[in-house]
C-alpha positions as semicolon CSV with decimal commas, in nm:
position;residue;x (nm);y (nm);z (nm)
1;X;1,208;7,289;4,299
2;X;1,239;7,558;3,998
3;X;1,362;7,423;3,623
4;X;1,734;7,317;3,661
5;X;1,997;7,440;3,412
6;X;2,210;7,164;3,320
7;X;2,518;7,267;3,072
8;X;2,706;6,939;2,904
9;X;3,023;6,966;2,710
10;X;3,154;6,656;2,538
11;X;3,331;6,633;2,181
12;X;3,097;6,329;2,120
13;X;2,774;6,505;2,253
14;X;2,571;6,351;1,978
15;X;2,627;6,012;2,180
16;X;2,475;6,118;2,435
17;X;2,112;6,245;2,337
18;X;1,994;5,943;2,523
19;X;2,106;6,121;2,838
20;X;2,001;6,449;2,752
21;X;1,620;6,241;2,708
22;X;1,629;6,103;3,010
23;X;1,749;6,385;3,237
24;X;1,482;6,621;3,038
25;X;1,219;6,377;3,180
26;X;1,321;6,404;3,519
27;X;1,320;6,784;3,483
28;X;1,654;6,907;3,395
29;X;1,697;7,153;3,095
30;X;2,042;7,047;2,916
31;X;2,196;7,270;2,693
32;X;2,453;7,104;2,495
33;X;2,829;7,213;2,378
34;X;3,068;6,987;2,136
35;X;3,367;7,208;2,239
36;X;3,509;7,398;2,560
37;X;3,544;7,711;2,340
38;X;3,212;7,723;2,288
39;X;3,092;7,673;2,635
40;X;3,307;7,918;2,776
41;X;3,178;8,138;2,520
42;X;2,820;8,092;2,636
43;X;2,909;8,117;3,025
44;X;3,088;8,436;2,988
45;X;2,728;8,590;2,897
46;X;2,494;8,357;3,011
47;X;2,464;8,164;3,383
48;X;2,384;7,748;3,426
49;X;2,331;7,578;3,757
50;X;2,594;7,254;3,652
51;X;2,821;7,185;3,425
52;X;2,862;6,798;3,307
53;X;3,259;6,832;3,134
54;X;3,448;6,589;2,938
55;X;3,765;6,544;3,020
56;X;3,968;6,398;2,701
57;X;3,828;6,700;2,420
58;X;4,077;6,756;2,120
59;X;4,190;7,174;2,119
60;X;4,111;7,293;2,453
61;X;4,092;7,006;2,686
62;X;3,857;6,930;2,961
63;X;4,085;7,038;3,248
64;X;4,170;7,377;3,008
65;X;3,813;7,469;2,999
66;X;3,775;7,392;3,342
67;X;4,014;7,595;3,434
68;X;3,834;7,846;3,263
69;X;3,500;7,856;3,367
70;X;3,621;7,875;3,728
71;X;3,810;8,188;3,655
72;X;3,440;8,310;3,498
73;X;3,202;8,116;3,781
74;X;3,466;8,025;4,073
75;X;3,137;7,869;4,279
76;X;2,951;7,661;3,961
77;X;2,987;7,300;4,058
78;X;3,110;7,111;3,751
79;X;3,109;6,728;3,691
80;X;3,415;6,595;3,573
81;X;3,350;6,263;3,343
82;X;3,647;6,068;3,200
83;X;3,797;5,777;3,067
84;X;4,153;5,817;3,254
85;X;4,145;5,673;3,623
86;X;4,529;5,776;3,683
87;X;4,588;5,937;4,069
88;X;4,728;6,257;3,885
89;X;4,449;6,346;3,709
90;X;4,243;6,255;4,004
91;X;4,413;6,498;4,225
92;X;4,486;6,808;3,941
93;X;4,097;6,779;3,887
94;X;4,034;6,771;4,292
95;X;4,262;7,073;4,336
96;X;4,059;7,222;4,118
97;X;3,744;7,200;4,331
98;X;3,546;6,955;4,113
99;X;3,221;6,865;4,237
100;X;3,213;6,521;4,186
101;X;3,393;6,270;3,952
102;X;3,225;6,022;3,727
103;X;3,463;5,764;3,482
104;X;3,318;5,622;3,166
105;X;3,112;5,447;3,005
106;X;2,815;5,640;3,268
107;X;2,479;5,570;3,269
108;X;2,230;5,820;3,289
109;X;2,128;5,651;3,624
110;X;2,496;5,792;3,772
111;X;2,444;6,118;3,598
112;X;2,128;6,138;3,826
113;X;2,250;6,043;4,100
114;X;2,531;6,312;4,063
115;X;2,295;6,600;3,978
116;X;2,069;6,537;4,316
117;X;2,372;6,472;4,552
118;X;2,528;6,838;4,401
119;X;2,221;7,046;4,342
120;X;1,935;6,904;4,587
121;X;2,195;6,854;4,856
122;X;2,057;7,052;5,141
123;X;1,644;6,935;5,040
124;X;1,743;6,588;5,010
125;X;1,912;6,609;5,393
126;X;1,668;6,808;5,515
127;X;1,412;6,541;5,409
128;X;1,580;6,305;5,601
129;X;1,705;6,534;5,888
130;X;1,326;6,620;5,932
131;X;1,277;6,229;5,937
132;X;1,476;6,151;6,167
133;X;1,408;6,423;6,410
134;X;1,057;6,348;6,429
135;X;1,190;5,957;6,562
136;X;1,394;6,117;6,808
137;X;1,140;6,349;6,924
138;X;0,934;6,100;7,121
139;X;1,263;5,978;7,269
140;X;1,374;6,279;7,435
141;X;1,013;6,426;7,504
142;X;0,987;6,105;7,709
143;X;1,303;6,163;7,873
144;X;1,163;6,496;7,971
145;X;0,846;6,358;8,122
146;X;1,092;6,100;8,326
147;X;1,291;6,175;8,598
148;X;1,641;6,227;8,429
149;X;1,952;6,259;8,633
150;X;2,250;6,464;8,544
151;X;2,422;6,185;8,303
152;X;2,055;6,169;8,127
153;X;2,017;6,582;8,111
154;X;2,377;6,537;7,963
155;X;2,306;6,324;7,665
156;X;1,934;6,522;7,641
157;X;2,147;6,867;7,577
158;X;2,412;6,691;7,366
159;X;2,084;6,546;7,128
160;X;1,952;6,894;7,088
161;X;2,288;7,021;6,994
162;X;2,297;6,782;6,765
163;X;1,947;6,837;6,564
164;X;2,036;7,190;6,619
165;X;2,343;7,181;6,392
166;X;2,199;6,928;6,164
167;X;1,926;7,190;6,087
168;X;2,140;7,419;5,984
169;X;2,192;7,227;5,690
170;X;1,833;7,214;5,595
171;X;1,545;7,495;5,535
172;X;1,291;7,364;5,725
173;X;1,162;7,663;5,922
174;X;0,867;7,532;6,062
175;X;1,077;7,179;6,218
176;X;1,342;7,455;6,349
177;X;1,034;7,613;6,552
178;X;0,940;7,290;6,666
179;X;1,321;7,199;6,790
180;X;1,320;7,549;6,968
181;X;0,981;7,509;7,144
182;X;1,162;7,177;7,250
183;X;1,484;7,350;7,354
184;X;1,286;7,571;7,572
185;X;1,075;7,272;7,719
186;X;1,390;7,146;7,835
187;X;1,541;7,482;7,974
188;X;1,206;7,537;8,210
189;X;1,285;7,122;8,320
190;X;1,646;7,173;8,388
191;X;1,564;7,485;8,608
192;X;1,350;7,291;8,784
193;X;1,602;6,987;8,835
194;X;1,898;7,244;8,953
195;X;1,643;7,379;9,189
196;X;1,597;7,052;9,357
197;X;1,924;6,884;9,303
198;X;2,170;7,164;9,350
199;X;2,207;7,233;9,732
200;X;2,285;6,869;9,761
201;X;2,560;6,835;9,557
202;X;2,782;7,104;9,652
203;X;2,695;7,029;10,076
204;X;2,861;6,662;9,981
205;X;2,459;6,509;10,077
206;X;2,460;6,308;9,723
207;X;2,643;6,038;9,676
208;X;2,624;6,074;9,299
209;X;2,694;6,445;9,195
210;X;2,796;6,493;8,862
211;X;3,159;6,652;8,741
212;X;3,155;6,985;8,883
213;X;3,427;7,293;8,817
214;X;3,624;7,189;9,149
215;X;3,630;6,831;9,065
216;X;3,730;6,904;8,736
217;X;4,101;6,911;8,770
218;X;4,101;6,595;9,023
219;X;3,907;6,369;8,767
220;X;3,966;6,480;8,435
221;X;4,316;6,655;8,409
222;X;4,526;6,462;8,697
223;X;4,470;6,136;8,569
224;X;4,690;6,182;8,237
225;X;4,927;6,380;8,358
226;X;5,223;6,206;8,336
227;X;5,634;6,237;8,337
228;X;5,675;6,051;8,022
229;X;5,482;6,291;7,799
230;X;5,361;6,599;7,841
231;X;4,961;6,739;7,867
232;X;4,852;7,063;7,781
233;X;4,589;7,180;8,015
234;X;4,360;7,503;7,773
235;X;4,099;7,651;7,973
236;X;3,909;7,830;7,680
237;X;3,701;8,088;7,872
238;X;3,248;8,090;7,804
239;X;3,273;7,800;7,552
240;X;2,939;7,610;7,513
241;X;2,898;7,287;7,410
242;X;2,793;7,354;7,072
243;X;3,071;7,634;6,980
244;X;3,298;7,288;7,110
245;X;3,109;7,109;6,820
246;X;3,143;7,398;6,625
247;X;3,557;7,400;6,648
248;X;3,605;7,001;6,697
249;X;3,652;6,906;6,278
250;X;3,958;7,164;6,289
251;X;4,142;7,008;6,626
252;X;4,025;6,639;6,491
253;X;4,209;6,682;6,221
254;X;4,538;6,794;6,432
255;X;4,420;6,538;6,743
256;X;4,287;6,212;6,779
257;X;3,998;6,276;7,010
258;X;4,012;6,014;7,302
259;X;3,701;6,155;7,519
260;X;3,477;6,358;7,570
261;X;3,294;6,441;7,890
262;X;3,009;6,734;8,012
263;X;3,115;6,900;8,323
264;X;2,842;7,120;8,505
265;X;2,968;7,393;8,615
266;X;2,875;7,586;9,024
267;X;2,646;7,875;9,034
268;X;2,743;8,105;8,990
269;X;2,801;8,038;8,616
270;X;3,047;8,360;8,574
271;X;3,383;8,336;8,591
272;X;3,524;8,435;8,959
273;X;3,329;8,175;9,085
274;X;3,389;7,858;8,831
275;X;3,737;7,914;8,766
276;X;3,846;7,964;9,030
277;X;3,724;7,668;9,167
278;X;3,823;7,496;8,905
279;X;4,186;7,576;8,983
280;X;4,153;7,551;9,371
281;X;3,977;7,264;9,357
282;X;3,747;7,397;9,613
283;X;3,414;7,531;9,643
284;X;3,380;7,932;9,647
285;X;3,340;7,906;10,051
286;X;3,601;7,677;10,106
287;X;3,879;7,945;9,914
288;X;3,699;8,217;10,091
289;X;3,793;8,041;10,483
290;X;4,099;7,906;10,360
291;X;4,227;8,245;10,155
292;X;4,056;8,498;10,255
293;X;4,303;8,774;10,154
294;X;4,273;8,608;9,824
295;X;3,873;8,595;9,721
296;X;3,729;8,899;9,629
297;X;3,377;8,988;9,640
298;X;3,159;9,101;9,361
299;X;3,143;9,443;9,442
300;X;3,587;9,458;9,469
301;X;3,714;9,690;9,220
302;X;4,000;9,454;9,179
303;X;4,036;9,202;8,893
304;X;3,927;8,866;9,067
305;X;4,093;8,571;8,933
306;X;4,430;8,704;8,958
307;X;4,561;8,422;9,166
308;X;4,470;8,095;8,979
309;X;4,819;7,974;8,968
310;X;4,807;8,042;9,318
311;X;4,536;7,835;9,393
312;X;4,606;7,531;9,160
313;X;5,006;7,505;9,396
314;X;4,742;7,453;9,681
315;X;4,525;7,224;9,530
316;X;4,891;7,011;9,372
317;X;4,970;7,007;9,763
318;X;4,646;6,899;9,894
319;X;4,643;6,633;9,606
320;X;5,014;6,514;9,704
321;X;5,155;6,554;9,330
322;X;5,371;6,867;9,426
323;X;5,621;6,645;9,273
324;X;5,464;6,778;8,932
325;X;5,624;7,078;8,724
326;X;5,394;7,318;8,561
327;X;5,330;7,672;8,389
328;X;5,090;7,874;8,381
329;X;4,985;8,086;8,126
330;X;4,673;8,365;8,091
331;X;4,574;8,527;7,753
332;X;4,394;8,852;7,752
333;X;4,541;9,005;7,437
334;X;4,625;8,995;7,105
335;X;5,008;9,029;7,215
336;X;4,988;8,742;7,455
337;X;4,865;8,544;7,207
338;X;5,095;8,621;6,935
339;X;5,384;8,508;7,206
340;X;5,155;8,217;7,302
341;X;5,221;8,065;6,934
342;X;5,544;8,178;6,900
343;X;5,705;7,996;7,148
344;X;5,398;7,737;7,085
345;X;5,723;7,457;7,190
346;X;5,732;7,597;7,569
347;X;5,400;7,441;7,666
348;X;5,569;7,099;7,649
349;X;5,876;7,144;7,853
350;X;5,682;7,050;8,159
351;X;5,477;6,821;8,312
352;X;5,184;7,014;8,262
353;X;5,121;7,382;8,094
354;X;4,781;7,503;8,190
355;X;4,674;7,813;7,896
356;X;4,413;8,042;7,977
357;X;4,192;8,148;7,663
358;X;3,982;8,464;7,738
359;X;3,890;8,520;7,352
360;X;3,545;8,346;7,404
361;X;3,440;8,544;7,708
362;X;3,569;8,876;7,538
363;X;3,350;8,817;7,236
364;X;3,062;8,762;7,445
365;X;3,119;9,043;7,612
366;X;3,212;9,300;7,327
367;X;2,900;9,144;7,127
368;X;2,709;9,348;7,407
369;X;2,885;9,690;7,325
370;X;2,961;9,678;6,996
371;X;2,690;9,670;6,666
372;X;2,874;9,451;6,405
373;X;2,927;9,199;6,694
374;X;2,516;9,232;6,727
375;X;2,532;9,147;6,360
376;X;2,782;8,879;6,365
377;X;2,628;8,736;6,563
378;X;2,245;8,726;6,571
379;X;2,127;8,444;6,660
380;X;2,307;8,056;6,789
381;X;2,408;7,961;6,467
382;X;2,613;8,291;6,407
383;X;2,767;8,273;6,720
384;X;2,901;7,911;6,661
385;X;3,015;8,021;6,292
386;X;3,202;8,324;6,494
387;X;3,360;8,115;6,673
388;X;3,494;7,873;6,432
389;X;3,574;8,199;6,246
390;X;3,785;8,290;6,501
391;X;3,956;7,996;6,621
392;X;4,064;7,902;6,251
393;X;4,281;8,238;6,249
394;X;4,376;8,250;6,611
395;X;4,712;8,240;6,728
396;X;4,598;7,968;7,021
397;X;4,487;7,730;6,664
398;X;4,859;7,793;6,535
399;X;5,009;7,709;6,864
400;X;4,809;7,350;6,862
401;X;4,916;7,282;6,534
402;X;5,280;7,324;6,627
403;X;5,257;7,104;6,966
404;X;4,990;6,862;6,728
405;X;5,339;6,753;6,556
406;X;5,498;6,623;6,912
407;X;5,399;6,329;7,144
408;X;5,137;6,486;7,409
409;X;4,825;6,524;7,527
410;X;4,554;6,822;7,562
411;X;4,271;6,849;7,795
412;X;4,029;7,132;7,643
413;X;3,777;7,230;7,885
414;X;3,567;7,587;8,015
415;X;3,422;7,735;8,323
416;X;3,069;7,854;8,188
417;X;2,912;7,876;7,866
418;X;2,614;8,139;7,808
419;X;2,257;8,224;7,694
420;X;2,123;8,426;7,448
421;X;1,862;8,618;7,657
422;X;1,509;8,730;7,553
423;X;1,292;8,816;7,855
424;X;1,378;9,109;8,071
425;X;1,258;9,051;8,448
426;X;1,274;9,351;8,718
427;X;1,433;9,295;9,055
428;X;1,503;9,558;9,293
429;X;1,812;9,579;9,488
430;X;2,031;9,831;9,758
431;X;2,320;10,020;9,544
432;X;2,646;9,743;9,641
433;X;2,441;9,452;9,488
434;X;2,637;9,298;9,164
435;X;2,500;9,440;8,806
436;X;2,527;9,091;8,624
437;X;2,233;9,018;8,443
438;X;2,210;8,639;8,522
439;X;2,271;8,659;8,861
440;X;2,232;8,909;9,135
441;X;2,395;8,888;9,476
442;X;2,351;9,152;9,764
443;X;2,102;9,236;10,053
444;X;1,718;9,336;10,020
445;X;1,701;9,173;9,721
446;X;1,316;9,178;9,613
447;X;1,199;8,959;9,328
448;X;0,917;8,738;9,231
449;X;1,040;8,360;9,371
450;X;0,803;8,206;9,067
451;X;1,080;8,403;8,812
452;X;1,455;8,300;9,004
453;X;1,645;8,041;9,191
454;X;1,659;8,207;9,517
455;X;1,968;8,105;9,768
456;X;1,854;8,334;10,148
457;X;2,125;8,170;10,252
458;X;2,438;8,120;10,052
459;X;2,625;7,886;10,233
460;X;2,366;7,632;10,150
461;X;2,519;7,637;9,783
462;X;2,866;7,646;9,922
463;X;2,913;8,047;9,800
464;X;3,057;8,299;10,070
465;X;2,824;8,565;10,221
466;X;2,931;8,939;10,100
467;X;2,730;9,068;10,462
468;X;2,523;8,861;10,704
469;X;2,203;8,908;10,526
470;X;2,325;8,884;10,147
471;X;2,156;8,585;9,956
472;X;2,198;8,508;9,580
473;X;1,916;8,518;9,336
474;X;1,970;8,300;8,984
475;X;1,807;8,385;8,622
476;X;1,607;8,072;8,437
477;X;1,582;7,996;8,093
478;X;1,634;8,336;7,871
479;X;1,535;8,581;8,155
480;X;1,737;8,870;8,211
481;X;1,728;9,082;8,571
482;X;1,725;9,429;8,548
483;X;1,638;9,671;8,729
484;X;1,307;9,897;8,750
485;X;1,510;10,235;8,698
486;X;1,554;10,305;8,358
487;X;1,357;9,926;8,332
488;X;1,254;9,950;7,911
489;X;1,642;10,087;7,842
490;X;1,844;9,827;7,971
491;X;1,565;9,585;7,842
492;X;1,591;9,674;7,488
493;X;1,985;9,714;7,488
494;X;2,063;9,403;7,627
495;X;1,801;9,171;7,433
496;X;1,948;8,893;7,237
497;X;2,270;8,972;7,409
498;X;2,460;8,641;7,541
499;X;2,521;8,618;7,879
500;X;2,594;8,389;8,175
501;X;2,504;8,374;8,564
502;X;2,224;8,198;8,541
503;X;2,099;7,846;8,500
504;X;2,086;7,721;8,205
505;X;2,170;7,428;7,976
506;X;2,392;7,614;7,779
507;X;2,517;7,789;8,122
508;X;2,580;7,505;8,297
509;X;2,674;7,189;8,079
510;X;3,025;7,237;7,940
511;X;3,259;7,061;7,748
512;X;3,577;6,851;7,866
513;X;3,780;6,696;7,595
514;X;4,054;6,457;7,641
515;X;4,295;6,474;7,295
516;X;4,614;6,292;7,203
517;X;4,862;6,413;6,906
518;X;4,872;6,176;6,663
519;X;5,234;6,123;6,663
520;X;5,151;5,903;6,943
521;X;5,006;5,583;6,674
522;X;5,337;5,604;6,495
């Protein structure tokens, strides 16, 4: 670490050369003022990294002069140090945006202490971030080298979600490498357990599947629903588990989080297939026999989850609770959403409101078009950020902060969450087979079986046949499928994009989180 410019301004500076010593020896350069007029002075021409500020200075005070170096520096942390403990001073100085707060008589020990919490913040936790990682890392590789089943791949993703966001707060290129080469580890494992697990769970062989999108509703939405208070059902379209970690400080402070669950959503991981099921509480075959006016195909022109509230009467009937009121509710614009907060009060005049979030999928989508989305979003950690970004200003955030303030609950869940994809991968395919880049489904589909999860026959994986001879074909890790016409194009447009189809850990493992207003502990 570079020299540190300390700045201290006390009326009895002299006092205090012992300090000055002391934090000299440890490295600090400390440029002293006896007055805020002076030091104000100085900053308006000259830069420091800290400023160490008396409170209790005759002619311009210590909150005066802070005042005024924040109109000069608005980001330069400064140390408050006083003799008066009263709660108003306290919170004037807080509002203010003091760093930290130290009351006298200090020792230059605290003064220390102060300095390296402020100013080697992020080295000091990623020091111990790196620490720590490297005692988890033996945990989970051994995991890995195990034979984890899908309530052990849950709480492997969540861990590298968490070291993932913890190294954000560090610098530590090199241990981020490592984490990725981990990540990736983990992707090429979970292909492999989806390839052998899969089949089984949606036929009804295992008697242990995890939470899938059509046994969503049954096991984690039914149970609270209640006539005594109301639950508010948001379905937050292409949310991954991390943009979920992301946005969960802003609704903990509006809800008291109660649980939270990973539900794994069908193949395909796109949204005609997993929300829709999630609402029908069927597999994609079974609403295809039972509806078949109602399922569309991939190659239909026509928008294909227009009948969700459709599906989820049928599914209240064939659980027996048609004795339930709900609304439903789908936002796919700015306008809806405007209303959506507006009458924010609505969504608890029933049993149950179910909202429909499509912001999520849109910006996924529109990152793929659209440069300053490419920018905005580079990499995972910029996508998260986005996302918090967005929700923070979004109408849906002002509409939970209005219901926040009445007795109810909220289940916040998704269908699919997405991949950021790297490696391009040709397939060749007749003209009506579908254009997603995670999954491709259509006849005389040719492909290298090493590359994709291959499905000859559909039904297998409970999904409908589009002809007799259609089978489904399933990106891994970061591949993307594209085909060999116009093969380095499509590669190089749609690199780093995020998408979803495929199977991934961030396709597949989603987020569904039980909240309860807080009213409710008054």
């Amino acid at each position: 670490m570079g020299q540190v410019n300390i700045m201290w301004v006390d009326d009895e500076i002299d006092i205090l050369e012992g300090h000055k010593i002391f934090l000299e020896m440890k490295g600090y350069k400390v440029l002293t003022f006896a007055n805020g007029y002076d030091a104000v002075e100085h900053l308006t021409h000259e830069s420091t990294d800290l400023v160490l500020l008396d409170e209790s200075m005759p002619g311009m005070s210590g909150l005066e002069t802070l005042s005024r170096i924040k109109e000069i520096h608005p980001h330069l942390p400064i140390v408050l140090i006083t003799k008066n403990e009263t709660e108003s001073l306290m919170e004037e100085a807080i509002g203010s945006q003091i760093a930290d707060y130290l009351i006298k008589p200090v020792n230059p020990s605290q003064v220390l202490l102060s300095l390296k919490k402020i100013l080697d913040n992020k080295r000091l936790i990623g020091e111990k971030t790196t620490s720590d990682y490297h005692q988890q890392f033996r945990s989970m590789f051994d995991s890995l080298g195990g034979e984890p089943d899908h309530r052990t791949w849950s709480k492997i993703y969540r861990q590298l979600i968490f070291w993932e966001m913890e190294m954000e707060k560090s610098e530590s290129n090199e241990l981020v490498e490592v984490h990725m080469a981990q990540k990736r580890e983990a992707n090429a494992a979970f292909f492999k357990y989806i390839s052998r697990h899969y089949a089984s769970w949606m036929c009804g062989v295992d008697i242990d599947p995890p939470l899938l999108s059509h046994t969503l509703f049954k096991n984690k939405v039914l149970p609270y629903v209640s006539k005594k208070e109301p639950l508010v059902w948001v379905v937050v379209d292409n949310l991954r588990f991390d943009q979920w970690k992301a946005i969960e400080p802003l609704l903990n402070d509006l809800f008291r989080i109660q649980e939270e669950d990973c539900c794994y959503s069908i193949l395909p991981t796109a949204t005609q297939y997993c929300r829709n099921a999630m609402f029908a509480g069927e597999t994609p075959l079974e609403i295809e026999r039972k509806f078949p006016d109602k399922w569309k195909k991939d190659d239909d022109e026509e928008g294909k989850n227009l009948h969700e509230s459709f599906f989820f009467t049928e599914q209240l009937k064939k659980l027996g609770r048609t004795d339930l009121t709900f609304r439903y509710q789908k936002i796919s614009s700015h306008l809806d959403a405007v209303k959506l907060a507006d009458t924010a009060h609505n969504l608890l005049d029933h049993d149950l409101s179910i909202v429909v979030y499509n912001f999520v999928d849109m910006m996924s989508h529109a990152r793929t078009e659209m440069d300053v989305l490419k920018e905005l979003a580079a990499d995972e950690a910029a996508y998260r950020s986005l996302t918090r970004t967005w929700l923070t200003h979004s109408p849906l955030y002002q509409a939970l902060k209005k219901i926040a303030q009445k007795k109810c609950s909220v289940v916040l869940c998704t269908d699919h969450g997405s991949i950021q994809v790297k490696n391009p991968v040709k397939v060749t395919a007749d003209k009506q087979t579908t254009n997603n880049l995670r999954y491709k489904n259509g006849k005389n589909l040719d492909y290298d079986p090493r590359e994709v999860l291959a499905y000859r026959d559909p039904h297998v994986v409970a999904l409908p046949k589009t002809s007799i001879t259609s089978s489904f074909i399933f990106a891994k890790e970061q591949d993307y499928l594209c085909y060999p016409n116009s093969f380095n194009h499509f590669a190089a447009m749609y690199k780093n994009t995020f998408q979803h189809g495929g199977v991934s850990m961030e396709e597949v493992m989603v987020p569904v989180v039980r909240m309860s207003s807080r009213v409710n502990e008054k």
